[in-house]
C-alpha positions in Angstrom: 19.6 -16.5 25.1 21.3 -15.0 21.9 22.9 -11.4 22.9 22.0 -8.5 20.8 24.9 -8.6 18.6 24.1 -11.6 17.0 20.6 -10.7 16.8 21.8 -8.1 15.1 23.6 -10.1 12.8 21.0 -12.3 11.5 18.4 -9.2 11.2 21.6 -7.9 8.7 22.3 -11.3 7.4 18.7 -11.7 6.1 18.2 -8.4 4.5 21.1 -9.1 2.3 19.1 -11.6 1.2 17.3 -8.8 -0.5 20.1 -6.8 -2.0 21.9 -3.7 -1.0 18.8 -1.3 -1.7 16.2 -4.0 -0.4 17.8 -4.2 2.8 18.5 -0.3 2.9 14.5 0.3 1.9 13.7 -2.4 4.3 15.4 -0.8 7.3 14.5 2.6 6.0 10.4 1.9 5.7 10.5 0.0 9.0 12.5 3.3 10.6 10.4 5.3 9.1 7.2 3.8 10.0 8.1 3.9 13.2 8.4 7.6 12.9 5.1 7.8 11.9 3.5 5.7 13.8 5.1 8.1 16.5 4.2 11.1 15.0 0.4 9.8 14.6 0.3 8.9 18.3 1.9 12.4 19.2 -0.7 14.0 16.7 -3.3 12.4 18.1 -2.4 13.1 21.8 -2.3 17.0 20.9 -5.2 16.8 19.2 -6.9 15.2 21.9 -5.2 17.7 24.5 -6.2 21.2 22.0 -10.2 19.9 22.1 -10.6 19.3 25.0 -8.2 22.3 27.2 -9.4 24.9 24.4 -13.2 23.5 23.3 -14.6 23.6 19.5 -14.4 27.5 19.1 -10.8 28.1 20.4 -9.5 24.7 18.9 -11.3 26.1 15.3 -9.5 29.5 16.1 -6.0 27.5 16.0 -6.5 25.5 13.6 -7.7 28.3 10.9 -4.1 30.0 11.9 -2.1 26.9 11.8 -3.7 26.4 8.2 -3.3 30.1 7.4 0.6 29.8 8.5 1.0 26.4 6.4 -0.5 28.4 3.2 1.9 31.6 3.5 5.3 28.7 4.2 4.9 27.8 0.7 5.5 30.9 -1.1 8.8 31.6 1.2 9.9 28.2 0.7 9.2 27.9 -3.5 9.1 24.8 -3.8 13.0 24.3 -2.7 12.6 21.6 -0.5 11.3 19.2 -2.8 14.2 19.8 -5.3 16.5 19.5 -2.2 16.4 16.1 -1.9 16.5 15.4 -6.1 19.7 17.6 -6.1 21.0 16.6 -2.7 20.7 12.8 -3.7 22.3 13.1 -7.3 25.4 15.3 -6.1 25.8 13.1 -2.8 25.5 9.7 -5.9 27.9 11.2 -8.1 30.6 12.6 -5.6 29.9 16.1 -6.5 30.5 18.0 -3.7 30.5 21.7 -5.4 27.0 21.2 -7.1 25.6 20.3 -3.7 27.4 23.3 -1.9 26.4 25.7 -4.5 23.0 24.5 -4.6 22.6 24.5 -0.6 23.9 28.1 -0.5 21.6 29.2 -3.0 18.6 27.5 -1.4 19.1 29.2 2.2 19.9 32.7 0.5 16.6 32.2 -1.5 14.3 31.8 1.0 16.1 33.8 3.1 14.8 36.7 0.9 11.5 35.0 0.2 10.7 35.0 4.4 11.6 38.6 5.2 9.4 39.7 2.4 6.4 37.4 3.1 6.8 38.0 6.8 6.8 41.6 6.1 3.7 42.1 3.2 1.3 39.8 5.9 2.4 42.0 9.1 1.1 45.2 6.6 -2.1 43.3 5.8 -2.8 42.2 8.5 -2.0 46.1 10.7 -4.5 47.2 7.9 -6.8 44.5 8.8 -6.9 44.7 12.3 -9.9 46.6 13.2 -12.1 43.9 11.8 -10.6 40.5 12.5 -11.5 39.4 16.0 -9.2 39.6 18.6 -8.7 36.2 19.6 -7.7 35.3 16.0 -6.0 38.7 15.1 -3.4 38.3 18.4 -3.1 34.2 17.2 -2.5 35.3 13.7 0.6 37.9 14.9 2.1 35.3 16.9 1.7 32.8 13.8 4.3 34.8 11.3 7.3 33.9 13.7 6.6 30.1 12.5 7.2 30.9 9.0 11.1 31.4 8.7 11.0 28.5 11.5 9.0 25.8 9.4 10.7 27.2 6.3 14.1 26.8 6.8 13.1 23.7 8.7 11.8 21.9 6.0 15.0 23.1 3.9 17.3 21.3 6.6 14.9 18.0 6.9 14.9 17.7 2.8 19.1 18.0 2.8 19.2 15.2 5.3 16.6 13.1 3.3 18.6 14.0 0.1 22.2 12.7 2.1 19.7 9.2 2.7 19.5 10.4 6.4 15.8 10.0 6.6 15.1 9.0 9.6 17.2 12.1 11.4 15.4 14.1 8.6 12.0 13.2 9.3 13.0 13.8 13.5 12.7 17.0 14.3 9.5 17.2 12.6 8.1 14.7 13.2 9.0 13.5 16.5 10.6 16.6 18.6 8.5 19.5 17.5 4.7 17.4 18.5 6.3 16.2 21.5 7.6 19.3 23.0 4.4 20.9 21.9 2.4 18.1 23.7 4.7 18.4 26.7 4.2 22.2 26.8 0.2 22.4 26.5 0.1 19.7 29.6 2.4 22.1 31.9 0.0 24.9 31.3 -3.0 23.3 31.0 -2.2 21.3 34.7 -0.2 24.6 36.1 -1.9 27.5 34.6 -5.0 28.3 36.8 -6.4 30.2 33.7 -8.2 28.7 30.5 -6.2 28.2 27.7 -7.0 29.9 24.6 -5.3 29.9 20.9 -3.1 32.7 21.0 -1.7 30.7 24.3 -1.0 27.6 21.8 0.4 29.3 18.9 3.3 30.3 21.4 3.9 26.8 23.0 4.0 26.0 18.7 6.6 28.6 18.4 8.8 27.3 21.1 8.5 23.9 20.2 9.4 24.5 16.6 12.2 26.7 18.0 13.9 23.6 19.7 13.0 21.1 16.7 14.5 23.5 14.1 17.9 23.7 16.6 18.6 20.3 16.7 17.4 20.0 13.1 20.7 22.2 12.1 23.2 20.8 14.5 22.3 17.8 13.1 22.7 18.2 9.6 26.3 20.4 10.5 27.4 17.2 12.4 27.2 14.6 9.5 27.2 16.5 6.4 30.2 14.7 4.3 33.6 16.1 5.0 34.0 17.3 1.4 31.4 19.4 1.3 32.9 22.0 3.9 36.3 23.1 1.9 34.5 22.4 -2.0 34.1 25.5 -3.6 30.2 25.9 -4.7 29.4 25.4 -8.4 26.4 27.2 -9.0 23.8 26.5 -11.5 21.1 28.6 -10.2 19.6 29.4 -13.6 18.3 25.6 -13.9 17.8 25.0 -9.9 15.5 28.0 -10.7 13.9 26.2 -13.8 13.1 23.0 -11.9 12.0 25.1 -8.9 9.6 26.9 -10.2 7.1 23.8 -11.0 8.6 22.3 -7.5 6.7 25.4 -5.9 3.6 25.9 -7.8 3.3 22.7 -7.1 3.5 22.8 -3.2 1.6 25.8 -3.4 -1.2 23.8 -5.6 -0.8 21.4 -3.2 -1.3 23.3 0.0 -4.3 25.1 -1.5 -5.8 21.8 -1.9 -5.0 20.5 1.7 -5.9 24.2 3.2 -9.1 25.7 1.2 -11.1 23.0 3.3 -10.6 24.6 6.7 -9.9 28.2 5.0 -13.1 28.7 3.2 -14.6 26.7 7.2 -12.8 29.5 8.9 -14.2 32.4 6.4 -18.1 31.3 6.0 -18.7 29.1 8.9 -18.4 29.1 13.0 -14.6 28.2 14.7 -16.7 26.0 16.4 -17.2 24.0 12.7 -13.5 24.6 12.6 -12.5 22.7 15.4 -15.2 19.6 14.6 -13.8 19.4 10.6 -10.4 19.4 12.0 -11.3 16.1 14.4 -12.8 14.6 11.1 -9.4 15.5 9.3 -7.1 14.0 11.9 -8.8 10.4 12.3 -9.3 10.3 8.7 -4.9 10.4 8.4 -4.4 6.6 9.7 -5.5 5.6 6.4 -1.9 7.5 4.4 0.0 6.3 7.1 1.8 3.5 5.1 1.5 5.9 2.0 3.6 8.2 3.9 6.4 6.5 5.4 6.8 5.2 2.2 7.0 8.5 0.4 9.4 9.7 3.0 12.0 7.0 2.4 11.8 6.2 -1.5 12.1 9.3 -3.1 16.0 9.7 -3.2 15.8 5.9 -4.1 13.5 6.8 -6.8 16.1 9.7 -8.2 19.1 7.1 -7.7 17.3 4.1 -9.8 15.8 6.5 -12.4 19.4 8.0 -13.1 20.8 4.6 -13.4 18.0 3.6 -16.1 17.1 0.6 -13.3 13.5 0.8 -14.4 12.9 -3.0 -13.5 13.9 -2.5 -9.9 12.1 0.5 -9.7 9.1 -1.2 -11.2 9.0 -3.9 -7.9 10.1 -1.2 -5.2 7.2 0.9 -6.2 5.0 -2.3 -6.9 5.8 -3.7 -3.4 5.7 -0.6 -1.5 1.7 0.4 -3.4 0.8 -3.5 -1.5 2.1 -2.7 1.9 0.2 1.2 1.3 -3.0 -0.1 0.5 -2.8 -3.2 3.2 -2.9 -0.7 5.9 -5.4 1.6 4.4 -8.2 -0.6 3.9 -8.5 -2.1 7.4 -8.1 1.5 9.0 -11.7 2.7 6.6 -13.4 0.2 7.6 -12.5 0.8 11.1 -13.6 4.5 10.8 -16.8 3.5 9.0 -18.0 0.7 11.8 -16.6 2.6 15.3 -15.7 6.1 14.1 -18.7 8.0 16.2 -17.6 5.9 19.6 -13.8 6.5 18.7 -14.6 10.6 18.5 -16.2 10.3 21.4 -14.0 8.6 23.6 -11.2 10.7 22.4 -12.5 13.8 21.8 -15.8 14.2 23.6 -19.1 14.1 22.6 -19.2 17.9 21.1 -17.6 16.3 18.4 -19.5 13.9 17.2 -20.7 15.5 14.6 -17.3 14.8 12.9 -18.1 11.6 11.8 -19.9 11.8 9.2 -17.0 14.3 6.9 -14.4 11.6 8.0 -16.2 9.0 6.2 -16.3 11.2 3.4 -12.7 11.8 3.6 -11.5 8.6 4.4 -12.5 7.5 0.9 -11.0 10.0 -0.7 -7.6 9.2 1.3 -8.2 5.7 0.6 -8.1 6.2 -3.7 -4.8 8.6 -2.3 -3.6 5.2 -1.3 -4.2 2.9 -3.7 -2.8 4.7 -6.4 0.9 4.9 -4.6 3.6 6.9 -4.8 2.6 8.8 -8.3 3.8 12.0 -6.6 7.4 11.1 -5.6 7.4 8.8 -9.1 6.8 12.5 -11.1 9.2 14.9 -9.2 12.1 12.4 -8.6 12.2 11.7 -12.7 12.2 15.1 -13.7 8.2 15.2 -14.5 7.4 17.4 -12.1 5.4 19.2 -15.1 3.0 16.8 -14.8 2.5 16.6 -11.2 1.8 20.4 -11.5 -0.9 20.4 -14.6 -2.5 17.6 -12.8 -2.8 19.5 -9.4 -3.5 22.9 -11.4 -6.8 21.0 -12.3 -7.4 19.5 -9.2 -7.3 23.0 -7.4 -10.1 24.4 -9.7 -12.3 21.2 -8.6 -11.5 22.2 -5.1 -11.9 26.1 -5.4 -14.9 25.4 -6.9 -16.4 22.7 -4.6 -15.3 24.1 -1.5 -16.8 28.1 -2.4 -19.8 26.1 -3.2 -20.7 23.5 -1.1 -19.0 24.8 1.9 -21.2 27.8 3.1 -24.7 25.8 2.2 -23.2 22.1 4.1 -20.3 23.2 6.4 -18.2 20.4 7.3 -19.9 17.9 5.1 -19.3 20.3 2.0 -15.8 20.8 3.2 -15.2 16.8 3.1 -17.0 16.2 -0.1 -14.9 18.8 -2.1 -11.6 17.5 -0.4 -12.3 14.1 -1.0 -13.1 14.6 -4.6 -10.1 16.9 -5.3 -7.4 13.8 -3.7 -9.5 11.3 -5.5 -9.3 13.6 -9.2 -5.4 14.6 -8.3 -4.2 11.2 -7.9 -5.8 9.4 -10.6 -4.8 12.1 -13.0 -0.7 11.9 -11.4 -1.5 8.1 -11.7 -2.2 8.2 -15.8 1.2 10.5 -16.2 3.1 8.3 -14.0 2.6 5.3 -16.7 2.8 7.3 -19.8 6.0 9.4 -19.4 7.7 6.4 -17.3 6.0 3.3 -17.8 5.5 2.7 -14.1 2.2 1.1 -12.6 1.6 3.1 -9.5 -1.1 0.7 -8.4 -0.9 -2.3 -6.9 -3.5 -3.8 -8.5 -1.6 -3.2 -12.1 1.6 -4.7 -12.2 3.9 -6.2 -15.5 6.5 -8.0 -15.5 9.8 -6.0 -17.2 
């Protein structure tokens, strides 16, 4: 029986076969995929632990604060992660250990600031509010602003490490530690705790278990930053890191409006109860981006690298390849939802929630045009076009302000789906078109030329 080593050694041996950034993409997707795959199955076990320890109303409760925390992260964070990793990846490329001093420095002091003063203006609204939010949601929705310097400076850290080609560590904490302590700490209570759990129990369990994942997030990133970059003295540009992140955070705000007005404008006109069902609907529709995003999280500082090096014919068949594998998982996993998503719901989840199936349908065709039109996103930002990834989500939100004001009070969850659906499907196709005319890549995988 071969030992491990030389297993080892003709894994390595046969990725060479595929260059130096084949073999590292092809390590990196099957790392990361791994990740996610983990991630799902520990999003899916919470999930399934939330719905049925809290019920609909409770689970709706959280999930309209979790959303209402994810909306108020992007304002403190402006956009900063996302240029992280461009200006992490360029520096690290070039040697340039000043720039990406300088630029870290800058980044933490900036939404340093940012926090304190978000943190601050929502406790005020919120104290002036108080008398007529209920108190289930109000005491959830105190708890909730300790997570925003926490999943702020969190994502900040996760982006460097992406940035310094340390994806997988960089998708960890996240991904892996924060869901699993989470999941860990909701079963201790739930079994332990005589008491029912309710939502302001959760959003504590979510602040400790962010707490640990941000910790060893940092001592991470302190433990194999390059040498260099401790005794470099910081160059600072921070007029044109302010330049580029201004479209960096509109967009992520633009973003998150799209992938929070859904369960916001649920939360404001409907039932939690409603809440709780649509967010079901919202986690088995995700299986169908998985490949989409374990691909996004490994090629965008391979994106910057090749685009900076004028490599547009590699870039052409990583992106090409990559769009195949995406939309190879995500056909298989909407016809699975279509044929056994009712039984699947209520296995999992219990039958109170079957009326989920009928928005995840809706939604896993909208995630499904998300992944067949590949990594247009990444593509945009990564080339210095993130200009166009923001007009074309600046349109997309008014479809989805729109849709969701409308449709949602008169069909609840099915409004919620149809609007959301129709908002990924109008984004990407728009990212898609800007993707080809300002860099001559096909996205798709259906539309490939040879360069």
């Amino acid at each position: 029986m071969p030992s491990l080593s030389r297993l080892k050694a003709r894994l390595d041996a046969r990725l060479a076969r595929h260059g130096d950034l084949g073999s590292m993409l092809i390590k990196g997707v099957v790392g990361t995929s791994g990740i996610r795959l983990a991630h799902a199955a520990l999003g899916f076990l919470v999930a399934i632990l939330l719905a049925r320890a809290l019920g609909p109303s409770n689970y709706g409760t959280y999930t309209f604060v979790m959303a209402l925390v994810g909306f108020l992260t992007i304002p403190s964070e402006l956009g900063v992660p996302g240029l992280a990793i461009r200006e992490v990846a360029v520096a690290n490329t070039r040697r340039d250990w000043g720039s990406m001093r300088g630029f870290i420095r800058r980044a933490h002091q900036g939404i340093g600031v940012l926090t304190l003063i978000l943190v601050a203006a929502s406790a005020l609204a919120l104290a002036i509010a108080s008398d007529r939010i209920d108190p289930v949601r109000r005491q959830s929705m105190w708890l909730g602003l300790a997570l925003i310097p926490l999943i702020s400076l969190g994502a900040l850290r996760g982006a460097m490490l992406k940035g310094l080609r340390r994806v997988l560590l960089g998708q960890l904490p996240e991904q892996i530690i924060r869901p699993a302590m989470l999941a860990i700490l909701i079963a201790a209570l739930w079994l332990f705790d005589s008491r029912p759990l309710t939502a302001p129990d959760v959003v504590l369990l979510q602040i400790v278990a962010t707490s640990i994942a941000f910790l060893w997030g940092m001592v991470t990133f302190i433990r194999l930053r390059p040498r260099a970059l401790a005794t470099a003295s910081p160059v600072y540009r921070t007029r044109d890191w302010i330049k580029s992140t201004l479209p960096f955070g509109l967009t992520a705000l633009l973003a998150l409006i799209n992938g929070r007005t859904d369960v916001l404008a649920l939360g404001v006109f409907r039932e939690d109860a409603e809440v709780g069902i649509y967010r079901v609907a919202v986690q088995l529709a995700l299986p169908v981006i998985f490949g989409l995003q374990a691909v996004n999280a490994i090629q965008a500082p391979h994106i910057a690298q090749l685009y900076a090096t004028g490599d547009m014919k590699r870039l052409q068949k990583m992106i090409t390849r990559s769009s195949q594998a995406v939309t190879a998982i995500a056909v298989p996993a909407v016809i699975v939802i279509f044929l056994f998503g009712k039984p699947i719901i209520r296995f999992l989840f219990g039958a109170e929630y079957t009326d989920a199936h009928l928005p995840l349908m809706i939604l896993a065709v909208g995630q499904l045009v998300n992944a067949s039109t590949g990594s247009v996103g990444s593509l945009l930002n990564m080339t210095g076009h993130e200009h166009d990834t923001m007009r074309s989500i600046m349109i997309a939100v008014a479809i989805n302000l729109v849709l969701n004001f409308s449709l949602t009070p008169v069909w609840g969850t099915v409004g919620a789906a149809i609007a959301t659906a129709t908002t990924v499907s109008v984004w990407n196709l728009l990212m898609w078109r800007a993707t080809y005319r300002r860099i001559g890549i096909r996205a798709s995988p259906f539309q490939h030329r040879s360069q």
